[in-house]
VEXDREN-2710 file (C-alpha; in Angstrom, 1 decimal):
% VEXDREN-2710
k/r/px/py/pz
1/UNK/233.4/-55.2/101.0
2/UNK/233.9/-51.9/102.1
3/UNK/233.2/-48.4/99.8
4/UNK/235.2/-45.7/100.3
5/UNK/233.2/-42.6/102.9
6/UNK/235.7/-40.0/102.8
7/UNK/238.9/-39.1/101.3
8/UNK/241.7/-39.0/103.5
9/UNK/241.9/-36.2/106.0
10/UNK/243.3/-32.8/104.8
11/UNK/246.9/-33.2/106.8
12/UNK/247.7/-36.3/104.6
13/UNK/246.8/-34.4/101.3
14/UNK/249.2/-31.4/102.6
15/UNK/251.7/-34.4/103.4
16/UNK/251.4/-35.9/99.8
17/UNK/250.8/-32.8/97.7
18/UNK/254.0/-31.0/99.8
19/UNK/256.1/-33.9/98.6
20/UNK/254.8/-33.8/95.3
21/UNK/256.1/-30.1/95.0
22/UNK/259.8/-30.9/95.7
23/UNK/260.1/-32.6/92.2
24/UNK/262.7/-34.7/92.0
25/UNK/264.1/-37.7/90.1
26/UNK/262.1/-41.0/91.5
27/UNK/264.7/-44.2/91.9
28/UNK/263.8/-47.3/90.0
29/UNK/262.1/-49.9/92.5
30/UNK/262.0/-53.5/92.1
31/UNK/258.5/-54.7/92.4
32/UNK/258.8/-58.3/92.3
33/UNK/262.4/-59.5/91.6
34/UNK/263.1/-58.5/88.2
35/UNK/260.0/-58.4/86.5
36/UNK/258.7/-55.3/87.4
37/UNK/260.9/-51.8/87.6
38/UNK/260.1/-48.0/88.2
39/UNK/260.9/-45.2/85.1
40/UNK/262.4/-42.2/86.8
41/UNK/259.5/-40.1/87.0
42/UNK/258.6/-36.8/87.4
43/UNK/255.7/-35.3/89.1
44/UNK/254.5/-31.6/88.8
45/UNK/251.4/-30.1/90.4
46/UNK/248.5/-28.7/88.7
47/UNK/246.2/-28.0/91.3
48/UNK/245.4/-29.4/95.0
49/UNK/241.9/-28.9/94.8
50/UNK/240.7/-30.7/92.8
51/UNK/244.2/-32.5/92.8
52/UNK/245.6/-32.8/89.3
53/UNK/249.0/-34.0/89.1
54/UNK/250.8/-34.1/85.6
55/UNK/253.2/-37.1/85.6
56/UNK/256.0/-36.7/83.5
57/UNK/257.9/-40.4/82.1
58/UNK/254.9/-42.5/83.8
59/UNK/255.4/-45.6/80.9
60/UNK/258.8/-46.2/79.4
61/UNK/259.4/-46.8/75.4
62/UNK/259.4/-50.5/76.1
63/UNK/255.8/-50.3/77.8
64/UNK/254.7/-48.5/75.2
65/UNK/255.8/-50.1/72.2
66/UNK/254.8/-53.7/74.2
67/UNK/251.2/-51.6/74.9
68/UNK/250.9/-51.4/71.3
69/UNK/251.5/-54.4/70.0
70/UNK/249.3/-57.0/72.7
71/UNK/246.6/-55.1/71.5
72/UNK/247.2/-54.7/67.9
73/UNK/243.9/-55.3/65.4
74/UNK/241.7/-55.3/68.7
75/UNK/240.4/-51.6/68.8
76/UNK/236.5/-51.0/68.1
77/UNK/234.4/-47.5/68.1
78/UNK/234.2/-46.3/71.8
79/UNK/231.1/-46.7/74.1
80/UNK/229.7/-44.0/75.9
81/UNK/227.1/-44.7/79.3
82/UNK/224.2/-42.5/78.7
83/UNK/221.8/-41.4/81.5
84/UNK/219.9/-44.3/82.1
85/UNK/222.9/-46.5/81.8
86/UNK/223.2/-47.8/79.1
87/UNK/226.7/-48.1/76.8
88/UNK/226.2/-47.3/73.4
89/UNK/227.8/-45.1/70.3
90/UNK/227.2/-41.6/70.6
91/UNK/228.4/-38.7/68.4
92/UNK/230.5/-37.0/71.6
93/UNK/233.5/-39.8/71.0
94/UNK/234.7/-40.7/68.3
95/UNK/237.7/-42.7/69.3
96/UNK/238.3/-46.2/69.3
97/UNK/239.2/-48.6/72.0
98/UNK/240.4/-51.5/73.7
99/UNK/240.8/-53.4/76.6
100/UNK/244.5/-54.3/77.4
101/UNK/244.8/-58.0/78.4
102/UNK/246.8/-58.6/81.3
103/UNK/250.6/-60.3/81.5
104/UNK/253.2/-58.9/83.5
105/UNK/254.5/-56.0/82.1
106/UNK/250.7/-54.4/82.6
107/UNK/250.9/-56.1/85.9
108/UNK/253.6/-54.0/86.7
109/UNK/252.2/-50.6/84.9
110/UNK/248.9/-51.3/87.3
111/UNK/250.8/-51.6/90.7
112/UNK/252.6/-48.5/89.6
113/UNK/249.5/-46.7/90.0
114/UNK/248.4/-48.3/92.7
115/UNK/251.4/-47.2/94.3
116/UNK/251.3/-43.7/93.6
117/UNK/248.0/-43.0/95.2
118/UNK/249.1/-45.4/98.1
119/UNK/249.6/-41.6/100.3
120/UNK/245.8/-40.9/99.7
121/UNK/243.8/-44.0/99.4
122/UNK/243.9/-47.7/100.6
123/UNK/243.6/-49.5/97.4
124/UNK/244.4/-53.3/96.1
125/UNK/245.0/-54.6/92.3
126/UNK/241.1/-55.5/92.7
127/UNK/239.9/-51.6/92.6
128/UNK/241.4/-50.9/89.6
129/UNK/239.4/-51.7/86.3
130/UNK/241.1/-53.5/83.1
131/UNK/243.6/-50.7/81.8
132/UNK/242.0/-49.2/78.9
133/UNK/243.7/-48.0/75.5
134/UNK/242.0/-45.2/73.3
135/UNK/243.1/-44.3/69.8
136/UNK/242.3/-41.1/68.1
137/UNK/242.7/-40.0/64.2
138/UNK/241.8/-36.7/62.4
139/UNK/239.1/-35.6/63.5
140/UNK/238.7/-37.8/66.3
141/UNK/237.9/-36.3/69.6
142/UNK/235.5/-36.9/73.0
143/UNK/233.3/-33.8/74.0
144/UNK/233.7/-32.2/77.6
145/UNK/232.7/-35.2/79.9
146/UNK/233.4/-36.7/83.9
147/UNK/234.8/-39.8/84.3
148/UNK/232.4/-40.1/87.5
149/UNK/229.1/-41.9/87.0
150/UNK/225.9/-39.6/87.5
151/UNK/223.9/-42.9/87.4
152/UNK/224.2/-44.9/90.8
153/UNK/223.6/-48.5/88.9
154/UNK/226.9/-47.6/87.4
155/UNK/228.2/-46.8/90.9
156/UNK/226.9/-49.3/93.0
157/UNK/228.8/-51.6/95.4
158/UNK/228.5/-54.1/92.3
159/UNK/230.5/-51.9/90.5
160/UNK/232.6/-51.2/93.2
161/UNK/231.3/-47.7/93.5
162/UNK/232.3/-44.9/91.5
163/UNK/235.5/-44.2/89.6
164/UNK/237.5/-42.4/92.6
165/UNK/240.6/-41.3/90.6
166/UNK/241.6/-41.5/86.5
167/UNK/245.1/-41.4/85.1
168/UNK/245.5/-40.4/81.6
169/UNK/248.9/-41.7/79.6
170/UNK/250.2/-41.1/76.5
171/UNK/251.3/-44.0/74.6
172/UNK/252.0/-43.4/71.6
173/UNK/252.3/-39.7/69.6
174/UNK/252.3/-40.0/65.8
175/UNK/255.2/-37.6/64.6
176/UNK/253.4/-34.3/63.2
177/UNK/250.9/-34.4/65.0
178/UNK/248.7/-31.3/66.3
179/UNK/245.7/-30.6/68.0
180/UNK/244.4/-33.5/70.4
181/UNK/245.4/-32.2/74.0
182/UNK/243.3/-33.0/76.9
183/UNK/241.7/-30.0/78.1
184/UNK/239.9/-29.2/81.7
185/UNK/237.9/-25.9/81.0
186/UNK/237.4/-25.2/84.9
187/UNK/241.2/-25.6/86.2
188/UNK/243.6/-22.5/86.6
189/UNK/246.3/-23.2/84.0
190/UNK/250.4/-22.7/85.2
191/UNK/252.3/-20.5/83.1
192/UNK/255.4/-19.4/81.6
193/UNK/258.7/-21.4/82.1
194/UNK/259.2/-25.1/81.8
195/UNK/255.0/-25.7/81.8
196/UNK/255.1/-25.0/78.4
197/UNK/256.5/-27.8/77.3
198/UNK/253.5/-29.9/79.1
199/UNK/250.7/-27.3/79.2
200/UNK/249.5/-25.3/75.7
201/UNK/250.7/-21.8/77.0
202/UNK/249.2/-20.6/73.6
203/UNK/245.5/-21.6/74.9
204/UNK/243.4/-18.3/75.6
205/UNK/243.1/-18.5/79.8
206/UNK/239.4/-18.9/80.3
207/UNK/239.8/-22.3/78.4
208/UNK/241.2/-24.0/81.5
209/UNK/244.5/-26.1/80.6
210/UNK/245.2/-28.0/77.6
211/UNK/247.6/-30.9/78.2
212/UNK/249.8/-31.5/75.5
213/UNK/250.4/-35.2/74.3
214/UNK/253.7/-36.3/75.0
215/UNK/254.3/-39.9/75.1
216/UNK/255.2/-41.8/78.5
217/UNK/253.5/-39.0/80.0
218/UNK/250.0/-38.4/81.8
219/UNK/247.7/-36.9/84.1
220/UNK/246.5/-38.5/87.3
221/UNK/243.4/-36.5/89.3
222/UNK/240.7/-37.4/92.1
223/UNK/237.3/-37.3/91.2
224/UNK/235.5/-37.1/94.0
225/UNK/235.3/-34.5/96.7
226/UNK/233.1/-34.8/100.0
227/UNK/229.9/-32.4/99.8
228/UNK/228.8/-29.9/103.0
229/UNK/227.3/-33.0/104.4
230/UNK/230.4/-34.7/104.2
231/UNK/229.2/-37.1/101.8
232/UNK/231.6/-38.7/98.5
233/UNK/230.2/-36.8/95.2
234/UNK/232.0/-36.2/91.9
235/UNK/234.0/-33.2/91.5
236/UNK/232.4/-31.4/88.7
237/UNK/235.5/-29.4/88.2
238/UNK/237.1/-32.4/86.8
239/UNK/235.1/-31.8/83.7
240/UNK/237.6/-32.9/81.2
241/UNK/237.8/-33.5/76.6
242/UNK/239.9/-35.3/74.5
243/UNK/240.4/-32.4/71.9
244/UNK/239.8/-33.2/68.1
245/UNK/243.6/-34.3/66.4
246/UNK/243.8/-31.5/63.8
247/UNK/246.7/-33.8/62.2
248/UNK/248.6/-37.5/62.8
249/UNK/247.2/-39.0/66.1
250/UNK/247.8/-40.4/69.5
251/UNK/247.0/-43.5/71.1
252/UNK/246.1/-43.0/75.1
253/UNK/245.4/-44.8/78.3
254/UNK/242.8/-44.8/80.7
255/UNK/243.1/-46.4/84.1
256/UNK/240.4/-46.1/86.7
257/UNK/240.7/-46.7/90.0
258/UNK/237.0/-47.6/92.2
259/UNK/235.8/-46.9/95.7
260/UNK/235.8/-50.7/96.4
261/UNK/236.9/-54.0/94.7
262/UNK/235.5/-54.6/91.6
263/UNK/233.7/-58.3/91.2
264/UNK/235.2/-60.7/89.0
265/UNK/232.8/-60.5/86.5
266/UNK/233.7/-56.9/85.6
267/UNK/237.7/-57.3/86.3
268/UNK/237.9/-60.8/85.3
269/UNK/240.7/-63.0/86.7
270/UNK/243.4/-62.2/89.3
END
């Protein structure tokens, strides 16, 4: 089993980020004979370093709604790792959540993300953790937090080793609804034109950038950057918060993507 040492070397960031900034319209590709088919997405670039890219049309309606109803009547009050480890209901989230069970259509949402990072990282279906759907009402929000695990038992080879990159999806957007962006206080926010419409231009600018939630859409960043010593560590800049739904909610996705294969136990069966 081999854990990730570096990230690939800066030319082949350039390559990917470069291709990333000549946006265009992405064909559908077949994935395995008819089962499995590519939206036309968009991609837009937040920042290279760290790299946050937002990902416009990532799910289609018929992923969503078919997100939505395989895991009807199965969220529960999110868990939250603590310092020592241990999961556990604390007062920063207040979502609920799920784990999606697998069939094909999230078979073919998984390799889609798989495939995007293909550029930067040599991955297989078995670094990826179960896909993960959060639900937020009024109220509901998740304080300022890393998806990168301080504590090494989380992060061991075990595990897989630490959570190397995140996407974040939309899924489902009640009608009305404000409030509930996803904000990263220590990123440079993109203004004025068409970012509007996926950034809050209204949010004051030492804030960071506020994603707004707009279903079938989502943010994808690395959260790991090598050290002076050139040594893997988690990128505090990706400090990251589900902010509280004012009104109406949203239902999100998270997937995570580890350093290594993840053991059976933890991913469950391929």
């Amino acid at each position: 089993m081999m854990i990730l040492s570096k990230l690939p070397p800066l030319i082949s960031l350039l390559t990917f980020t470069h291709a990333l900034q000549n946006v265009k319209d992405q064909v559908p590709i077949s994935l395995s004979e008819d089962t499995c088919m590519h939206p036309a997405s968009k991609t837009h670039l937040i920042s290279t370093s760290p790299l946050v890219i937002y990902i416009s049309d990532f799910l289609t309606p018929a992923e969503r709604q078919h997100l939505i109803s395989i895991t009807k009547d199965t969220f529960s009050n999110s868990a939250v790792a603590d310092q020592a480890g241990a999961q556990g209901l604390r007062q920063t989230r207040s979502s609920k959540s799920t784990s999606v069970p697998r069939d094909d259509v999230v078979d073919c949402i998984s390799q889609r993300a798989l495939q995007f990072q293909a550029p930067l990282l040599p991955l297989q279906p078995s670094h990826l953790e179960p896909l993960q759907l959060v639900s937020y009402t009024t109220n509901q929000s998740y304080h300022f937090h890393t998806d990168w695990f301080t504590n090494p038992t989380l992060a061991s080879a075990a595990h897989g080793g630490n959570r190397v990159s995140s996407f974040f999806v939309y899924v489902d957007v009640h009608p009305g609804t404000t409030g509930g962006g996803t904000n990263f206080p220590m990123l440079d926010a993109p203004r004025g034109g068409d970012w509007c419409e996926m950034v809050d231009c209204d949010e004051e600018w030492e804030r960071g950038v506020t994603f707004r939630p707009r279903e079938g859409s989502g943010v994808f960043w690395m959260n790991m950057e090598r050290d002076v010593d050139g040594v893997m560590r988690g990128d505090e800049r990706t400090l990251h918060a589900g902010l509280p739904v004012t009104s109406g909610g949203k239902v999100g996705m998270n997937i995570w993507t580890r350093e290594a294969p993840l053991g059976r136990e933890f991913r469950g069966g391929d």
